[in-house]
SETORFI-720022 format. One record per atom (N, C-alpha, C, O, CB): x, y, z; residue in one letter. Coordinates in steps of 0.001 Angstrom, whole numbers, plus 500000, padded with zeros to 6 digits. Each point is the difference from the previous one (the first is absolute). Glycine has a CB too. Layout:
SETORFI-720022
XYZA...
***
This chain:
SETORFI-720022
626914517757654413X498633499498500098X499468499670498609X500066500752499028X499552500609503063X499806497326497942X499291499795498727X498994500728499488X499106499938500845X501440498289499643X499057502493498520X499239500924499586X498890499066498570X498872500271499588X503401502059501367X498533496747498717X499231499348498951X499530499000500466X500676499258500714X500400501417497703X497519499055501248X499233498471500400X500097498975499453X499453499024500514X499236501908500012X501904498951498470X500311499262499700X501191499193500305X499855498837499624X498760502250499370X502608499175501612X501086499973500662X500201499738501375X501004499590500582X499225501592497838X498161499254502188X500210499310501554X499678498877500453X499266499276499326X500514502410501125X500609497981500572X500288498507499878X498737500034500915X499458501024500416X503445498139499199X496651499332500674X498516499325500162X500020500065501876X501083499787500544X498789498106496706X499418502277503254X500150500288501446X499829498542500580X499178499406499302X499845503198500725X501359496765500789X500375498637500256X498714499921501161X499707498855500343X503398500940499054X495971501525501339X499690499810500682X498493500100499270X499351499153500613X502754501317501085X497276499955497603X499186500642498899X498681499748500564X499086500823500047X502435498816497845X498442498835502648X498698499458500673X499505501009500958X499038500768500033X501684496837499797X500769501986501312X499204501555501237X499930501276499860X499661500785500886X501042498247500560X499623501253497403X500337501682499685X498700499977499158X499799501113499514X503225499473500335X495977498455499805X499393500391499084X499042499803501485X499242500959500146X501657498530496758X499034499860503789X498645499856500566X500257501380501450X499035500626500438X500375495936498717X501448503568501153X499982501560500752X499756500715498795X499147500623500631X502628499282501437X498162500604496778X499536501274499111X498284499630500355X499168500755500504X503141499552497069X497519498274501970X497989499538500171X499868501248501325X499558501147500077X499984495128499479X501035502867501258X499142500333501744X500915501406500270X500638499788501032X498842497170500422X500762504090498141X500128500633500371X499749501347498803X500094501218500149X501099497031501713X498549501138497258X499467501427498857X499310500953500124X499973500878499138X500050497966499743X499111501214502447X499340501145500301X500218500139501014X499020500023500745X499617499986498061X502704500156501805X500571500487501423X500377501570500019X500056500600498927X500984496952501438X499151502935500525X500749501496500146X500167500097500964X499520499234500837X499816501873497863X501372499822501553X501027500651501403X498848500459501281X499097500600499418X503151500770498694X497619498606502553X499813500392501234X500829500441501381X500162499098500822X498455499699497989X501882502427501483X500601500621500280X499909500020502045X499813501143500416X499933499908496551X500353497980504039X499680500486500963X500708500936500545X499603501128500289X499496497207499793X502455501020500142X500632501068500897X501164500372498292X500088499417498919X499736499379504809X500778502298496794X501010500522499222X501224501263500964X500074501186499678X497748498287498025X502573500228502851X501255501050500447X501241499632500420X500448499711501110X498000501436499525X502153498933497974X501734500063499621X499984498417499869X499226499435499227X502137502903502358X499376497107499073X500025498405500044X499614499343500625X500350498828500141X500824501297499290X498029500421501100X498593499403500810X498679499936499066X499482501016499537X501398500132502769X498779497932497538X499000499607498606X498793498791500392X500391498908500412X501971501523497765X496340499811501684X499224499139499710X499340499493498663X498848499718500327X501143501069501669X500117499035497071X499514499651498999X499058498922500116X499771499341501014X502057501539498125X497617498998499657X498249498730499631X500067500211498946X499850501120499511X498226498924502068X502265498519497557X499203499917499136X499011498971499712X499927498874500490X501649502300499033X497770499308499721X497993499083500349X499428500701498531X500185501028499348X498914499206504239X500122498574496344X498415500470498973X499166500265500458X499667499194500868X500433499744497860X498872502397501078X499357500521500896X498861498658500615X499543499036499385X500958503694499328X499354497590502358X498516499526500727X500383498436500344X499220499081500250X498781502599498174X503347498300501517X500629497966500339X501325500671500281X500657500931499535X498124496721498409X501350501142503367X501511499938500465X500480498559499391X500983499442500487X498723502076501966X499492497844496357X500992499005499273X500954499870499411X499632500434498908X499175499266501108X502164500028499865X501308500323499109X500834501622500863X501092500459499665X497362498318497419X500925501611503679X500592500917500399X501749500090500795X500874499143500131X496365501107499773X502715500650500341X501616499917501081X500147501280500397X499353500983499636X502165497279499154X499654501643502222X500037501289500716X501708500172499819X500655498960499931X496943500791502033X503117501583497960X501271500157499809X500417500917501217X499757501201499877X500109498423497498X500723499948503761X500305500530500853X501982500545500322X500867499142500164X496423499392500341X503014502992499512X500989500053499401X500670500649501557X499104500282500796X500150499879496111X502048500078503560X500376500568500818X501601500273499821X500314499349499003X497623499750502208X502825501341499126X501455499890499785X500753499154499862X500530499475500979X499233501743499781X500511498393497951X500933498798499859X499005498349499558X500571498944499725X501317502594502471X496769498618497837X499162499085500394X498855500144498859X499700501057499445X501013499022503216X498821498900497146X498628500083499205X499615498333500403X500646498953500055X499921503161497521X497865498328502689X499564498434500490X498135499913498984X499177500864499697X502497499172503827X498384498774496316X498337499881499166X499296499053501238X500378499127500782X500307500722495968X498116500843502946X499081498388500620X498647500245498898X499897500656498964X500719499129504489X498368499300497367X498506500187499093X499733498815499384X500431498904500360X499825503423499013X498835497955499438X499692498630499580X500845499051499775X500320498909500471X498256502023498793X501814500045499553X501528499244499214X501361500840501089X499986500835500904X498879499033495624X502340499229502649X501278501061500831X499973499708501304X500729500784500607X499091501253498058X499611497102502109X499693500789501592X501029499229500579X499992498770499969X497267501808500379X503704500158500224X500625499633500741X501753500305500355X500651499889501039X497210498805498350X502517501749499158X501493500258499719X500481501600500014X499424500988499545X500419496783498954X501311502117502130X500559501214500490X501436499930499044X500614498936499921X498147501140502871X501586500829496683X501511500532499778X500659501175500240X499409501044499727X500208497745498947X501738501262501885X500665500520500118X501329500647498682X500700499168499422X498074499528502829X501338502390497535X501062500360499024X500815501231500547X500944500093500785X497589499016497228X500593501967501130X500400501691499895X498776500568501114X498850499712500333X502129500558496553X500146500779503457X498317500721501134X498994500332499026X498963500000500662X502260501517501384X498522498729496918X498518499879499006X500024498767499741X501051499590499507X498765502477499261X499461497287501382X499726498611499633X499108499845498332X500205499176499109X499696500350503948X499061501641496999X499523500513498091X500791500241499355X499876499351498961X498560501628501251X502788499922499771X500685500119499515X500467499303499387X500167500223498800X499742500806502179X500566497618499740X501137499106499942X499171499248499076X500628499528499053X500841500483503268X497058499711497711X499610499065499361X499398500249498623X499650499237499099X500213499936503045X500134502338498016X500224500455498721X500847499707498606X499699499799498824X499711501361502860X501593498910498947X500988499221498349X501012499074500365X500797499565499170X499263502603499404X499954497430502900X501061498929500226X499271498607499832X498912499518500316X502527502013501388X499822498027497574X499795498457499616X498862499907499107X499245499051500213X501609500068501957X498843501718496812X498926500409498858X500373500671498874X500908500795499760X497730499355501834X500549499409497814X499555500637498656X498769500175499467X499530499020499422X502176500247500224X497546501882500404X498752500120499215X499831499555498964X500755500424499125X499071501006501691X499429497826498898X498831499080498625X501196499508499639X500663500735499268X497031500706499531X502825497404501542X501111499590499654X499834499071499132X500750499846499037X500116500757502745X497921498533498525X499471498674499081X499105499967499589X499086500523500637X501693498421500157X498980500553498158X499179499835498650X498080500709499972X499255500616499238X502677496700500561X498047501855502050X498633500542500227X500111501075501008X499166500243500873X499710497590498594X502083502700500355X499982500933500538X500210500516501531X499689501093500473X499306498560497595X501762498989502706X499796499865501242X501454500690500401X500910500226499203X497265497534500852X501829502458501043X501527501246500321X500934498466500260X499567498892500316X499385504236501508X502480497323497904X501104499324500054X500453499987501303X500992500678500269X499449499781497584X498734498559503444X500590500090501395X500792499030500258X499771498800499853X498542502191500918X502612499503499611X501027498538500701X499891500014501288X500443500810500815X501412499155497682X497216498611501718X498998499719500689X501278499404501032X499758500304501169X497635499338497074X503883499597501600X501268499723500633X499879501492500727X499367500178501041X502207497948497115X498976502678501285X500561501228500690X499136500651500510X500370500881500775X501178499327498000X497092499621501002X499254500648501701X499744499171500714X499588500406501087X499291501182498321X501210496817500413X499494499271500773X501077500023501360X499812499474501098X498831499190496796X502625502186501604X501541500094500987X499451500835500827X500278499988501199X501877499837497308X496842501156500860X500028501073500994X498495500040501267X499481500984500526X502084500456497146X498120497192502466X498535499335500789X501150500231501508X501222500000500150X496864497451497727X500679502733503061X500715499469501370X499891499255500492X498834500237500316X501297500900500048X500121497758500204X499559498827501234X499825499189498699X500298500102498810X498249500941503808X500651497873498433X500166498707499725X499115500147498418X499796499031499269X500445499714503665X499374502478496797X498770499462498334X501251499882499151X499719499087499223X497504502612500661X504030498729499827X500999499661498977X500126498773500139X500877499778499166X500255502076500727X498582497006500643X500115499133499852X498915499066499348X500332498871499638X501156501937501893X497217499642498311X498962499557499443X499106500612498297X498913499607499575X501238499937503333X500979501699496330X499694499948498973X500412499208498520X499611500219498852X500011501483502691X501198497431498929X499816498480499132X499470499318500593X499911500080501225X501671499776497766X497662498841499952X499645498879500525X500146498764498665X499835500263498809X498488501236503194X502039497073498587X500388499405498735X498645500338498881X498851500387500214X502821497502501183X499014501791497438X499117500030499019X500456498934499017X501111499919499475X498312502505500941X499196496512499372X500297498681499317X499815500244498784X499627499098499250X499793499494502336X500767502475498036X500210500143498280X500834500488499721X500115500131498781X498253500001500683X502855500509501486X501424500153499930X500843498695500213X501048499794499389X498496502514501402X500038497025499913X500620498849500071X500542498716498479X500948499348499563X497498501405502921X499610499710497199X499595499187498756X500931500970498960X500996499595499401X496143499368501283X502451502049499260X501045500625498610X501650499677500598X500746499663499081X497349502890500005X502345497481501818X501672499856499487X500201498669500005X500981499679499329X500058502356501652X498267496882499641X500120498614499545X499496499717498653X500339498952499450X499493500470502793X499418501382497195X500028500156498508X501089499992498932X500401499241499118X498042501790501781X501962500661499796X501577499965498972X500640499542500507X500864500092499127X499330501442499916X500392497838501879X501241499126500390X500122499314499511X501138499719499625X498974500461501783X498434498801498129X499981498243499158X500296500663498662X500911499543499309X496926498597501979X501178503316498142X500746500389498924X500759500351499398X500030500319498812X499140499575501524X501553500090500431X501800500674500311X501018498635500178X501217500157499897X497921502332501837X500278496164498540X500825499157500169X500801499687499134X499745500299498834X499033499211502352X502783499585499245X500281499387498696X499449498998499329X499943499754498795X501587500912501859X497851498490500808X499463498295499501X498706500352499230X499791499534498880X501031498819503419X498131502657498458X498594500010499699X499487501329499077X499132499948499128X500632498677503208X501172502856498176X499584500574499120X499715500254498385X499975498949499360X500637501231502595X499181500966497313X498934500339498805X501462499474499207X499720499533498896X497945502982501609X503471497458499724X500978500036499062X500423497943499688X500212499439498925X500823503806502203X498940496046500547X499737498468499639X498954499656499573X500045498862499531X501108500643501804X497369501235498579X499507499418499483X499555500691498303X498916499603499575X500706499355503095X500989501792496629X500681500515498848X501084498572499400X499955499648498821X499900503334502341X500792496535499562X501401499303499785X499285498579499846X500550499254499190X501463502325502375X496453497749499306X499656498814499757X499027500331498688X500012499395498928X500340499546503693X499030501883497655X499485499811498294X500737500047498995X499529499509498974X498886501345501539X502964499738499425X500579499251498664X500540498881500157X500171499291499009X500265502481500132X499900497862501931X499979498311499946X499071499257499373X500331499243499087X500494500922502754X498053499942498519X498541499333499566X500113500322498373X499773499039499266X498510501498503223X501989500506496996X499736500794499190X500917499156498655X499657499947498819X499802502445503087X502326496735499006X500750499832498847X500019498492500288X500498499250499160X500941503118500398X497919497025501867X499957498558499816X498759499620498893X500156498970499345X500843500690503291X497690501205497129X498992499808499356X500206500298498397X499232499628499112X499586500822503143X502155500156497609X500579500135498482X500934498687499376X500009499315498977X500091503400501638X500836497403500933X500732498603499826X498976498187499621X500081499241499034X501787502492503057X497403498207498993X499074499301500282X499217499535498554X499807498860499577X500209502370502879X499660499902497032X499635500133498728X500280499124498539X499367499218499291X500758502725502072X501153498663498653X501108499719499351X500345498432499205X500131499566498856X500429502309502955X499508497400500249X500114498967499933X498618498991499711X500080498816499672X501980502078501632X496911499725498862X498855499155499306X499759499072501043X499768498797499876X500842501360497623X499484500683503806X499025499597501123X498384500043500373X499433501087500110X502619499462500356X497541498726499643X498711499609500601X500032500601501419X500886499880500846X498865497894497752X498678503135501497X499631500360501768X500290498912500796X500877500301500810X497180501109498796X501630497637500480X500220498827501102X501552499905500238X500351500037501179X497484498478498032X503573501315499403X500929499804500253X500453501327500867X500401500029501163X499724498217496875X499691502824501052X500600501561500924X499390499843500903X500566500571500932X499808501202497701X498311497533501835X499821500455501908X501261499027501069X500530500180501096X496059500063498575X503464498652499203X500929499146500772X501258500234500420X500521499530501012X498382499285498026X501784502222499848X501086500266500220X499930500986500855X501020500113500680X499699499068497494X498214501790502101X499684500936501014X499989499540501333X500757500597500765X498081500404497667X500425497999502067X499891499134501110X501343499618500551X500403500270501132X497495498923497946X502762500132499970X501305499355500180X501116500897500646X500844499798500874X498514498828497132X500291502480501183X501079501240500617X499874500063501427X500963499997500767X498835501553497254X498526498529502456X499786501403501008X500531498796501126X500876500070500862X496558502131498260X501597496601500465X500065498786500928X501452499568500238X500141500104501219X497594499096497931X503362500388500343X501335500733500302X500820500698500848X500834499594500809X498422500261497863X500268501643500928X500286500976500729X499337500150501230X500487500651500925X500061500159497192X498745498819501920X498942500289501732X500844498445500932X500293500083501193X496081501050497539X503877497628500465X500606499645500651X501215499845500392X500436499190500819X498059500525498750X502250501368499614X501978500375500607X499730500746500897X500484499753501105X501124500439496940X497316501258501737X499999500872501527X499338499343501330X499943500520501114X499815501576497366X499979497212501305X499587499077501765X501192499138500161X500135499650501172X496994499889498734X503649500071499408X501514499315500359X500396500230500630X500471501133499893X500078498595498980X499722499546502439X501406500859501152X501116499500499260X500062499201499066X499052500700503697X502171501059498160X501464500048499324X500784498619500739X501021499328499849X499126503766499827X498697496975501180X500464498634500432X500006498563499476X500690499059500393X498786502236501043X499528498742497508X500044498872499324X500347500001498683X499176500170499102X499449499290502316X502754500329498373X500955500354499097X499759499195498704X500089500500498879X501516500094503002X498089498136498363X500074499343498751X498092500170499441X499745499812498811X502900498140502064X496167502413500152X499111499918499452X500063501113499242X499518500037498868X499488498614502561X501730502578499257X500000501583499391X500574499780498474X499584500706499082X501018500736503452X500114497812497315X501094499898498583X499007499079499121X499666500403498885X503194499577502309X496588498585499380X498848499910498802X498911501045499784X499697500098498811X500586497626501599X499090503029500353X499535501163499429X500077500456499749X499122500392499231X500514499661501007X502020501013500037X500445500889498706X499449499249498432X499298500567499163X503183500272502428X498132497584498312X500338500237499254X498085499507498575X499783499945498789X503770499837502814X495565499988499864X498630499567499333X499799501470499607X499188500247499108X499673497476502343X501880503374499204X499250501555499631X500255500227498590X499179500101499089X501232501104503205X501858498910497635X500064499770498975X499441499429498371X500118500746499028X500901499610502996X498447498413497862X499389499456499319X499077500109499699X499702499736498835X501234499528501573X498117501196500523X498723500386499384X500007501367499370X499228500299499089X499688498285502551X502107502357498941X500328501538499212X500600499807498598X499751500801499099X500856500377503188X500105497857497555X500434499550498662X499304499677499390X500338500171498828X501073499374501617X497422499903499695X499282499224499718X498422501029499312X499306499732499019X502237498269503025X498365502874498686X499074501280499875X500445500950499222X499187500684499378X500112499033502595X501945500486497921X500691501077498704X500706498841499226X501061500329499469X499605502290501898X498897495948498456X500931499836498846X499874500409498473X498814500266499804X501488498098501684X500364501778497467X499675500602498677X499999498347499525X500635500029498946X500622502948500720X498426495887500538X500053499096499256X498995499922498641X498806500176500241X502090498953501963X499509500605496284X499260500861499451X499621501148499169X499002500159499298X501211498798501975X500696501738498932X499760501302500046X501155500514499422X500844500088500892X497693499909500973X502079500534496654X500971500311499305X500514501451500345X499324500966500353X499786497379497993X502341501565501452X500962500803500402X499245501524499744X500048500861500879X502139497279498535X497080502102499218X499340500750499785X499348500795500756X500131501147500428X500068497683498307X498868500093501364X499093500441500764X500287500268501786X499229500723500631X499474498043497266X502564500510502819X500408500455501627X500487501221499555X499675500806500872X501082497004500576X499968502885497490X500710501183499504X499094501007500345X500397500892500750X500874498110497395X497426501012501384X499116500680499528X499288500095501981X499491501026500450X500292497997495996X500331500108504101X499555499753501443X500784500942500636X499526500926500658X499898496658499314X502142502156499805X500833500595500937X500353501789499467X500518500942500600X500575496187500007X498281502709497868X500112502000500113X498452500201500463X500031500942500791X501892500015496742X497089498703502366X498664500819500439X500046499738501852X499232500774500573X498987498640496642X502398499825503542X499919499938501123X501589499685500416X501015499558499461X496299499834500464X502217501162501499X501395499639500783X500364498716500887X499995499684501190X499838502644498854X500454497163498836X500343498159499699X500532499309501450X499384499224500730X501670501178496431X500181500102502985X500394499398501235X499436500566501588X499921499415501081X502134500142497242X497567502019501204X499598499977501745X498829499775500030X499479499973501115X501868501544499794X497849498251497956X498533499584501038X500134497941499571X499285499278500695X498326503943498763X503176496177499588X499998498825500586X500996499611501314X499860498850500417X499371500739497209X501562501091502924X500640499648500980X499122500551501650X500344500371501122X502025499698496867X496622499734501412X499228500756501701X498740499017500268X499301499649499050X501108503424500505X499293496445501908X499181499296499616X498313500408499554X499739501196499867X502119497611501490X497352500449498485X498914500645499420X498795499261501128X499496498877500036X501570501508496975X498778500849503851X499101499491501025X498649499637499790X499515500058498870X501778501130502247X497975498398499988X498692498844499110X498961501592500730X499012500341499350X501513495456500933X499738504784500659X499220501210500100X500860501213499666X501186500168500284X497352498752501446X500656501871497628X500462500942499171X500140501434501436X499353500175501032X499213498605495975X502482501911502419X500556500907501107X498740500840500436X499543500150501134X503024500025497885X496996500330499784X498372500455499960X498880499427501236X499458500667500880X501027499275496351X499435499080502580X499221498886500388X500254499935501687X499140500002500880X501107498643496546X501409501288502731X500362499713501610X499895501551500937X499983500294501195X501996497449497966X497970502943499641X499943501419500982X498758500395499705X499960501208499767X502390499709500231X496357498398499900X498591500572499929X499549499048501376X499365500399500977X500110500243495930X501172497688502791X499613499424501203X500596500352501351X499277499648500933X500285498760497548X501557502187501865X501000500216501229X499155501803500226X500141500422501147X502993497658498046X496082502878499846X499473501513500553X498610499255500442X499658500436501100X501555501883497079X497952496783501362X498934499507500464X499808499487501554X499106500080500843X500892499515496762X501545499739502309X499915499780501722X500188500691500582X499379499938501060X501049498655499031X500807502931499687X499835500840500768X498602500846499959X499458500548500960X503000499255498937X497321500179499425X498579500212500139X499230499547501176X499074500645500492X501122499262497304X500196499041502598X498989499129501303X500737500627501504X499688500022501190X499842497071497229X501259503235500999X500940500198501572X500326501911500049X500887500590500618X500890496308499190X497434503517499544X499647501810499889X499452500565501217X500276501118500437X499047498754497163X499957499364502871X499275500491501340X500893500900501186X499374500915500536X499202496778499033X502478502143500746X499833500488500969X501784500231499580X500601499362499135X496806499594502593X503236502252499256X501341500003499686X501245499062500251X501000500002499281X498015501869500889X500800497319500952X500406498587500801X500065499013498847X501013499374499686X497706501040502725X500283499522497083X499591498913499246X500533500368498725X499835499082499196X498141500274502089X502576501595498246X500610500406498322X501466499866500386X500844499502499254X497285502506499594X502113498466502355X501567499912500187X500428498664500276X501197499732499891X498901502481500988X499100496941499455X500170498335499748X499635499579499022X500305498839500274X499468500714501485X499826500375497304X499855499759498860X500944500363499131X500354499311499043X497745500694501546X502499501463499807X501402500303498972X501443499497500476X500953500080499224X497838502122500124X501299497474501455X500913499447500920X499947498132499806X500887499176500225X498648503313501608X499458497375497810X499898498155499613X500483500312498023X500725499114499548X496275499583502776X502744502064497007X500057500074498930X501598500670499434X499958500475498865X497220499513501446X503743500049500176X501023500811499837X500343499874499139X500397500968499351X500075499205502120X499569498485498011X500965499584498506X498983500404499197X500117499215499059X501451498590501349X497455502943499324X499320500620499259X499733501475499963X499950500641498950X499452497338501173X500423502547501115X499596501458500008X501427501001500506X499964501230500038X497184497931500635X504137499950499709X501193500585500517X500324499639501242X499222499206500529X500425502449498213X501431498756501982X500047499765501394X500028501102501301X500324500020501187X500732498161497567X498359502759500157X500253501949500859X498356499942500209X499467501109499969X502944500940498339X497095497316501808X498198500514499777X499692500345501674X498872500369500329X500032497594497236X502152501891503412X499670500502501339X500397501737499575X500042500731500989X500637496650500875X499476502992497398X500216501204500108X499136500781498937X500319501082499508X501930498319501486X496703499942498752X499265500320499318X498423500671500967X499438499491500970X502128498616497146X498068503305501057X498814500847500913X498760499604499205X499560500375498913X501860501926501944X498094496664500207X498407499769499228X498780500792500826X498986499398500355X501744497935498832X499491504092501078X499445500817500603X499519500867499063X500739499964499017X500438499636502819X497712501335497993X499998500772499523X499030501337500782X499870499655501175X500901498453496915X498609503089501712X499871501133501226X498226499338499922X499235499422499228X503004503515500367X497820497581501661X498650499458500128X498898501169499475X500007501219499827X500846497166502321X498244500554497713X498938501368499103X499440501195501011X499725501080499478X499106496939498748X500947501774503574X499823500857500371X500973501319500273X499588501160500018X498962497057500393X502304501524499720X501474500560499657X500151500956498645X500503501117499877X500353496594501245X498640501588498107X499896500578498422X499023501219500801X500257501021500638X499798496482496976X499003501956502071X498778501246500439X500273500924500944X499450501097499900X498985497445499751X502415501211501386X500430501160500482X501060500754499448X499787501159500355X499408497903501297X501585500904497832X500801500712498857X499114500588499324X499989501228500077X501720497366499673X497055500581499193X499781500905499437X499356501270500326X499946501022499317X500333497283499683X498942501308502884X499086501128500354X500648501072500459X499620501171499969X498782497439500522X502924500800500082X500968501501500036X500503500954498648X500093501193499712X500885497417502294X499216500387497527X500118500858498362X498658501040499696X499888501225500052X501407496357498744X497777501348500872X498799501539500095X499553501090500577X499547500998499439X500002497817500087X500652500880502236X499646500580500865X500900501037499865X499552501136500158X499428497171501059X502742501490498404X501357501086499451X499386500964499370X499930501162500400X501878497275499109X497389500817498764X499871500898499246X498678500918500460X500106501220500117X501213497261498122X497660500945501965X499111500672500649X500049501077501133X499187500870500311X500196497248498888X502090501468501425X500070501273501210X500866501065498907X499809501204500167X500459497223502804X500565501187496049X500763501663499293X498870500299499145X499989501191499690X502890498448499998X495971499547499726X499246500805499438X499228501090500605X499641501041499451X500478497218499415X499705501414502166X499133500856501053X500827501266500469X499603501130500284X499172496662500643X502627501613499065X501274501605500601X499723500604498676X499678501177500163X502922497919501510X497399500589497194X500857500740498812X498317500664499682X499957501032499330X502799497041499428X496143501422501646X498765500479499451X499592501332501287X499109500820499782X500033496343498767X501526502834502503X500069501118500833X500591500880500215X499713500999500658X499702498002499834X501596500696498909X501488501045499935X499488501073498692X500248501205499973X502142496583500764X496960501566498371X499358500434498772X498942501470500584X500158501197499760X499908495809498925X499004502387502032X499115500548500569X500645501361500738X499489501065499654X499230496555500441X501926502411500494X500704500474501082X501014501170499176X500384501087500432X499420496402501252X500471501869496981X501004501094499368X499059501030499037X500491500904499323X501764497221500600X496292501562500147X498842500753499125X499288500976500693X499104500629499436X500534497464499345X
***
């Protein structure tokens, strides 16, 4: 168990763990029934049943209802407190202090049909791994677009060099992209138009890194401060990798709504985000779900504070 705060890691859920501490900071135990594993518990702020819940326990069984919580039953160990005592936990596990529940491994132990309703998609899981995927790409991610700025970086030195004018370098820029955009719409079927475009691509790439100009010296001095042949042998796209993966998360952006609608969207996008994205969980636990975890957690500690504060009593 982590003992230093500084070392624990950030609770992923922090929002709902912070707003059950709000609405429930002046709660306590209320005791109806109690004999052996037969249990009524309440917990409530005095004089309101808001935020409240009820912990109903029997052999093998523990069920909540009430404000919050209402509705879910689990099955484990014939103590059901017990169990929820330190299984699938860790006390103050994260940063703010919220217990370490693996919210997976009790959600196994729900009965009926509610295990099936503590995920629900969530469009900001969706949005973050279509995030790192584009940033993870070869074409689009942080590392191609690392690789086009030194392109930019050694045609503009080159460019330089040669005692080009903005108007000529945009031309030779144009020439490239305009080129290249028209070899990739080429079918293979049209053999001889495909081969004059190779070879208009060609020419204008020659034409964009030529050193005409420009003394042995000084390409020397080009080819030790940069890496000469692999970034002139690549082409140099007219949108920057940067650029295509801010416009391609913006649209997923439009198509976030609903879970139907993200899994078509990643499924039209493959040659960008991969071709496994059906096996991807854009679910995450639902917040009422959360809250019942956490009210069993309290309602746990609140029922051994109450044994261990009577047993006390009892041994005086």
């Amino acid at each position: 168990m982590r003992t230093n705060e500084s070392t624990k890691p950030a609770n992923p859920y922090a929002a709902a763990y912070a707003s059950f501490c709000k609405q429930t900071k002046d709660h306590s135990l209320v005791i109806l029934h109690n004999d052996d594993l037969y249990r009524h518990l309440r917990v409530t702020a005095p004089g309101t049943r808001i935020w409240s819940w009820d912990i109903t326990t029997w052999p093998g069984h523990l069920a909540t209802s009430g404000d919050i919580a209402d509705g879910y039953m689990f099955a484990r160990e014939r103590d059901m407190i017990e169990f929820f005592s330190s299984a699938g936990k860790v006390d103050d596990y994260y940063f703010d202090g919220a217990p370490g529940i693996d919210f997976r491994y009790w959600a196994q132990k729900l009965c009926g049909s509610r295990s099936h309703e503590v995920k629900k998609y969530d469009p900001e899981i969706f949005l973050q791994q279509v995030r790192e995927h584009l940033e993870e790409s070869e074409e689009l991610g942080t590392e191609a677009q690392e690789f086009h700025e030194k392109q930019l970086t050694l045609l503009e030195r080159l460019h330089e060099l040669r005692g080009l004018d903005d108007d000529t370098q945009a031309a030779l820029f144009d020439a490239h992209w305009v080129t290249e955009e028209q070899l990739a719409i080429t079918g293979g079927t049209y053999a001889v138009l495909n081969q004059e475009r190779r070879d208009a691509s060609a020419t204008a790439r020659i034409a964009l890194w030529s050193v005409d100009g420009v003394t042995d010296e000084q390409i020397g001095a080009l080819i030790e401060d940069h890496d000469w042949g692999g970034l002139k042998d690549s082409e140099v796209p007219r949108q920057s990798p940067a650029e295509h993966r801010d416009e391609l998360f913006d649209d997923a952006r439009w198509h976030a709504d609903s879970e139907s609608e993200a899994h078509k969207w990643l499924a039209d996008h493959e040659e960008s985000v991969g071709s496994d994205t059906w096996e991807w969980d854009l679910c995450d636990f639902d917040v009422h779900f959360l809250f019942t975890c956490y009210a069993i957690d309290m309602a746990v500690q609140l029922h051994r504070d109450h044994k261990a504060a009577a047993e006390a009593t009892a041994t005086t």
